[in-house]
C-alpha positions as CSV (number, residue, x, y, z in Angstrom):
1,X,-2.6,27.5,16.4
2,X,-4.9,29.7,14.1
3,X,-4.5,32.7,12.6
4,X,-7.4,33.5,11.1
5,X,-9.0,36.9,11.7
6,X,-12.3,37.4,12.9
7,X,-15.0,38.3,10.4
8,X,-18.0,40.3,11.7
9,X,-20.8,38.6,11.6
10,X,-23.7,40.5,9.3
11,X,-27.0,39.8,11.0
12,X,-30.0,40.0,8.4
13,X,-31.2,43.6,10.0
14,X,-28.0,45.1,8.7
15,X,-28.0,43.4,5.4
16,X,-31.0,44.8,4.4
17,X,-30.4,47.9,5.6
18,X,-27.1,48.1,3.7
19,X,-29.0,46.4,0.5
20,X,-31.5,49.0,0.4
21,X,-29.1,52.0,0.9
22,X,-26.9,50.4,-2.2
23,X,-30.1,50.3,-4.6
24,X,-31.3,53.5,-3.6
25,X,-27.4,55.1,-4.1
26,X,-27.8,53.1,-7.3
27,X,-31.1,54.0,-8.7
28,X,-30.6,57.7,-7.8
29,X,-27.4,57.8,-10.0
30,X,-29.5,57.0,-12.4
31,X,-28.9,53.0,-12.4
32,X,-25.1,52.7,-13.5
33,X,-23.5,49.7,-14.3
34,X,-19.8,48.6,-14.4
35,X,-19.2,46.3,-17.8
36,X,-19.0,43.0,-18.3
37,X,-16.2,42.6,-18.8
38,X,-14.8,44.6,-15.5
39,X,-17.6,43.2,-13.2
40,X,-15.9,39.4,-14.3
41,X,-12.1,40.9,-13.5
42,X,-13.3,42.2,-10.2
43,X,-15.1,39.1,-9.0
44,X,-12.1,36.8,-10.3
45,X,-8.9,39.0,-9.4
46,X,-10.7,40.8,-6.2
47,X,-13.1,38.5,-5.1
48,X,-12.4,34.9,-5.7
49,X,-9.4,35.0,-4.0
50,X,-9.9,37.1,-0.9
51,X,-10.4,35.1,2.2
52,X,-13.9,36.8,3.1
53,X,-15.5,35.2,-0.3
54,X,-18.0,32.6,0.5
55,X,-18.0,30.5,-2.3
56,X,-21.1,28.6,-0.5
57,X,-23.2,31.5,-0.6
58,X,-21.6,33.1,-3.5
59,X,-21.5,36.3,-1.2
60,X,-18.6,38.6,0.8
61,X,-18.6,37.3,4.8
62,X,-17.2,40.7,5.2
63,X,-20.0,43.1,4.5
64,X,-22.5,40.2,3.4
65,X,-22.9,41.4,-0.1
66,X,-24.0,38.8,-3.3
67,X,-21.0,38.8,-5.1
68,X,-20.7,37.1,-8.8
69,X,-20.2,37.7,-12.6
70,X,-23.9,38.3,-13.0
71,X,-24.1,42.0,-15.1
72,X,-28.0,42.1,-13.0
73,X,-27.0,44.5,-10.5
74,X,-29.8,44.5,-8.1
75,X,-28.5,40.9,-7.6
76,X,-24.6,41.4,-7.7
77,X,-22.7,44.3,-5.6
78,X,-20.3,44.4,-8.4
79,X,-22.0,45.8,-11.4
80,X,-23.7,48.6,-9.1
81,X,-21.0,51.0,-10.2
82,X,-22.3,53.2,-7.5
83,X,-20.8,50.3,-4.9
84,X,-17.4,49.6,-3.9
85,X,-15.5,46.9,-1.4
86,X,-15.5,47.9,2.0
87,X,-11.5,46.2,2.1
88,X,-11.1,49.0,-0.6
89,X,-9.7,46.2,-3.1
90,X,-12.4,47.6,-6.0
C-alpha cells in the first residue's frame, strides 16, 4: 500500500518556459534578491523537508525549480525575491 501523491512531471519545454518568465519577472523588478540569511531559512525549514525536494538534483519535483542556499539567483528560485513556491510554503 502507497500513499504517495502523484507529482506532475515537468517536461524540459515547460521548465524553460517557466525559467525564463521568472528571470524576466526578476530582472524587470529591477533584479531583487532575498538575503542570505532568509534564502538559507527557506531552503532548510521550507525546502529540505517537503516531500517534492529532490535532493538528487538539488531542485523542487513540483514545479522543477533549482532550489539551494546559493544567494546567485539566476541559479536558485529562492533568492529571486520576485519568485515564490507554488505549494505557497514561501
Amino acid at each position: 500500500m502507497s500513499d504517495d501523491k502523484e507529482i506532475p512531471k515537468v517536461t524540459t519545454y515547460q521548465l524553460v518556459s517557466r525559467y525564463t518568465r521568472a528571470l524576466s519577472r526578476w530582472i524587470k523588478a529591477g533584479r531583487p534578491v532575498r538575503m542570505e540569511a532568509e534564502i538559507i531559512d527557506i531552503f532548510r525549514n521550507d525546502c529540505c523537508p517537503c516531500e517534492d525536494y529532490d535532493k538528487r538534483t538539488t531542485s523542487c519535483r513540483h514545479c522543477g525549480c533549482r532550489v539551494n542556499e546559493s544567494v546567485i539567483a539566476p541559479l536558485n528560485k529562492i533568492a529571486m525575491q520576485t519568485e515564490h513556491c507554488p505549494l505557497e510554503k514561501w
